[in-house]
N, C-alpha and C positions, 0 to 999 in steps of 0.2 A: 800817668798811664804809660807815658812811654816808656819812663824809666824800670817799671816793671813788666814789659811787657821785653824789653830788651833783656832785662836777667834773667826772666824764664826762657826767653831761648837761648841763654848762654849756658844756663843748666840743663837743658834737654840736651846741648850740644855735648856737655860735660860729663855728662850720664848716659851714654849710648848701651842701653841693653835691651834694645830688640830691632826688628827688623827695620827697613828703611821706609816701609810702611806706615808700618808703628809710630814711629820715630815722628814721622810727619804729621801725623794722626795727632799724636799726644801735643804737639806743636801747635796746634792750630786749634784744639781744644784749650789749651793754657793762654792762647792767645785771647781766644772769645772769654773765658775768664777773665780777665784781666780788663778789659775792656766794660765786660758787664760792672764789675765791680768798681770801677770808675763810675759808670751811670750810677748804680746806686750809691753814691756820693763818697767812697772811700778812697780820698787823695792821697796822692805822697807816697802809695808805698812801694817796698822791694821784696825782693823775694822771701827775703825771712820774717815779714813782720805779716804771717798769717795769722789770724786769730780762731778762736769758734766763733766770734762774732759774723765776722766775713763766711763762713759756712752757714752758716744758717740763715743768713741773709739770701745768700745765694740759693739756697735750697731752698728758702721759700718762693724769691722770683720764681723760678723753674715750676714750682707749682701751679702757682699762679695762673703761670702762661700755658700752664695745660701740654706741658715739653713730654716727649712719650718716656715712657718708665724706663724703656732700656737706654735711649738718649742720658737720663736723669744717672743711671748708676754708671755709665759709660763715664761722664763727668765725676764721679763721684771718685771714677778710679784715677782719673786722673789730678783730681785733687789730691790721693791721698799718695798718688806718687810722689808729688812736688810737698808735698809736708814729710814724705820720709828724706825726699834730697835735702832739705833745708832743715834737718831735723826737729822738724817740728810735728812727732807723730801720732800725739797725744790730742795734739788741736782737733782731733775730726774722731769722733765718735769709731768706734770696729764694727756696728752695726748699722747698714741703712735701716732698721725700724728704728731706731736714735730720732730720725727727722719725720719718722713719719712716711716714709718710702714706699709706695705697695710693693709688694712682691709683682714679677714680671709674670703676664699671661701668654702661656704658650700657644693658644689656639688663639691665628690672627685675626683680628677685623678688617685686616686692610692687604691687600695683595700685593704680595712682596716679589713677583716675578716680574724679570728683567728681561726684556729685550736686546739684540744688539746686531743692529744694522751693517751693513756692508762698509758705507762710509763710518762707521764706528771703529769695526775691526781695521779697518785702513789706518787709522790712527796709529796702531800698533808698528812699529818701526823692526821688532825684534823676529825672526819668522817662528821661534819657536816657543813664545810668546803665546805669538800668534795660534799659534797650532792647537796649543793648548786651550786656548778661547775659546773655537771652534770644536772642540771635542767635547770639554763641559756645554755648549749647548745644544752638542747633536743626542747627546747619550747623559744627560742628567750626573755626570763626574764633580767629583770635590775638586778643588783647586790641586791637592797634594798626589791625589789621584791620576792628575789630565800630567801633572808635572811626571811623575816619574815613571808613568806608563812607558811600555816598552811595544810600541804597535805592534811589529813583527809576530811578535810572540803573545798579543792580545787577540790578534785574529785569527778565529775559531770557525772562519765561514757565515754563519747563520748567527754569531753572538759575537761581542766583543769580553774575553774572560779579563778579569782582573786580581792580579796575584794579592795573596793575604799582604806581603810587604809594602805592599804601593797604597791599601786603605785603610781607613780608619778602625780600631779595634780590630785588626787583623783578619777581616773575615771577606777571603774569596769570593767574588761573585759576577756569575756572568749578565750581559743585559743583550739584548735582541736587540739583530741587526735588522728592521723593518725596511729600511727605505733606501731607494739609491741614492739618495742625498746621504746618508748614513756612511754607506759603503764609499761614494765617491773622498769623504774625507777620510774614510780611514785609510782609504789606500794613499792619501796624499800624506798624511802622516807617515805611513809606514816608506814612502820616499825620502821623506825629510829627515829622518831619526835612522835608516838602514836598521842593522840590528840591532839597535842600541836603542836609549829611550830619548823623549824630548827635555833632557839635560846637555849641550853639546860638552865635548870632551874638557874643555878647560873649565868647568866650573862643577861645582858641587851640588846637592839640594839645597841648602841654604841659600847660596848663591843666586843659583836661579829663582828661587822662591822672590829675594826680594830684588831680583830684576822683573818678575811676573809686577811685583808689587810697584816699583817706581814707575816701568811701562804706563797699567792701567792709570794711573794719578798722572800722567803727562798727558794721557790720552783724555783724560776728562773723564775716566770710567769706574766706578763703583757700586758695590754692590753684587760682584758678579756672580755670589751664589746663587742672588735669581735667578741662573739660568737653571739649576736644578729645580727653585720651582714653576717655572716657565716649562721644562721637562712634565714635571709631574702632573699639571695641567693637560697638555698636551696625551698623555698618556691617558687621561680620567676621559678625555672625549673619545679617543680612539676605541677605548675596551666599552664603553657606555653607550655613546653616542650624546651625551649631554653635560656640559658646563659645570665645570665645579664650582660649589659655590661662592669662593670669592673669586671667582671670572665671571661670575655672574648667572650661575647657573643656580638649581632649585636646591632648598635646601631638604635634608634627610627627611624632614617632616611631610613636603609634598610629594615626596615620591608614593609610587605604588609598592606592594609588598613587592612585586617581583626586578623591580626596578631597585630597591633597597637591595635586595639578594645581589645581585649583578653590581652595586654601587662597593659591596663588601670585599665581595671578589676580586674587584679591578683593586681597590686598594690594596690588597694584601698583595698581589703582582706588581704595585707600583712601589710599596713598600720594600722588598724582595730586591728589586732592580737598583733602586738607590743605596741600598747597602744597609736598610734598617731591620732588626727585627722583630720591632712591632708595627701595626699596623694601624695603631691610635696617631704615630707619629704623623700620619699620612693628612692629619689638621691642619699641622704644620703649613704643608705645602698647600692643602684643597680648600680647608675650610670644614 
């Protein structure tokens, strides 16, 4: 176990193509591989002696133990990166229906919004980092979004605009400035970055992307697109007055017709804000 558990991090080391995230990510995933595959009684090995036996072994553990789907293909990818390093790319099927795999369900059972505390964001060491933190959970932003926002030129008074460059599939869009907690951080923002955005001068997007990325993992922090659904929550009580359903709120069935109407409405406005658009995606975040 050890001995393979040291060559895969000497391969991850060896194969650096992606972020420092990532990088860590795929690390720690090969590690718990490795590790499992000892319990299930496969001694001795290294890096290159994978088989399909060892896959499928593993992918049935993983069922077994009731691992969630995306958990499941998550691993799966990272199995099949360490069989293209060791070339061995044929051992693992191109298909997860091969094991038996379900396909991933997009409407969640479980609430994936994230919180993050005062003493959390203290953690963060870097200020613009930080800033960035604070903006994805005032105003529901993507990570790439909060990164190369440019405040100055976001603030529109009454909304925060976001240029097509800075979001995803390129589509412009402004979100409402509701609250003075809202405005208090954009204006500290827009101190911190002057005219510019929260990239400082010596570093690039990638750059900073995986300093956002090594930050959060020193900080103990993950997950932090919850804060967009933590946003969108937030949003469904404010335009409704009542809990989405995975916060714990009524589901579509108990509502009244006119409370359904209003339930519709506020999505498609919450949809809108997050930069979606449709408005089925709004499961996603609600339920």
């Amino acid at each position: 176990m050890r001995r393979l558990n040291y060559q895969l991090k000497q391969l991850c080391k060896s194969n650096r193509d992606g972020s420092y995230g990532t990088q860590v990510q795929r690390e720690r995933v090969l590690t718990l591989i490795a590790n499992q595959l000892h319990d299930l009684g496969f001694r001795q090995m290294h890096a290159r002696s994978l088989r399909p036996k060892h896959v499928e072994a593993l992918v049935k553990h993983w069922m077994v133990s009731a691992i969630a789907v995306g958990t499941i293909k998550n691993r799966m990818a990272a199995l099949r990166w360490w069989a293209a390093k060791a070339n061995k790319k044929n051992v693992i099927a191109r298909s997860n229906d091969h094991y038996g795999i379900p396909r991933r369900q997009y409407v969640n059972s479980a609430n994936r919004a994230t919180t993050l505390a005062s003493e959390q964001l203290n953690r963060i060491t870097d200020p613009y980092v930080r800033m960035s933190l604070e903006l994805q959970r005032a105003f529901g932003l993507r990570r790439e979004e909060a990164i190369k926002i440019r405040p100055h030129l976001a603030d529109k008074g009454d909304s925060l605009w976001l240029k097509s460059s800075w979001t995803k599939g390129g589509r412009a869009r402004e979100v409402p400035i509701r609250t003075a907690n809202q405005r208090a951080i954009l204006d500290k923002a827009k101190a911190l970055a002057g005219k510019g955005s929260l990239i400082p001068g010596d570093r690039n997007y990638k750059q900073q992307k995986n300093r956002y990325e090594g930050q959060c993992i020193r900080a103990g922090l993950s997950r932090m697109h919850g804060l967009r659904h933590a946003y969108a929550q937030r949003r469904l009580e404010e335009l409704t007055g009542f809990l989405a359903p995975l916060a714990g709120g009524p589901d579509r069935a108990a509502l009244s017709a006119d409370e359904r109407a209003l339930d519709k409405k506020a999505r498609a406005v919450i949809s809108a804000e997050l930069g979606h658009n449709r408005t089925a995606i709004t499961r996603v975040y609600l339920g």
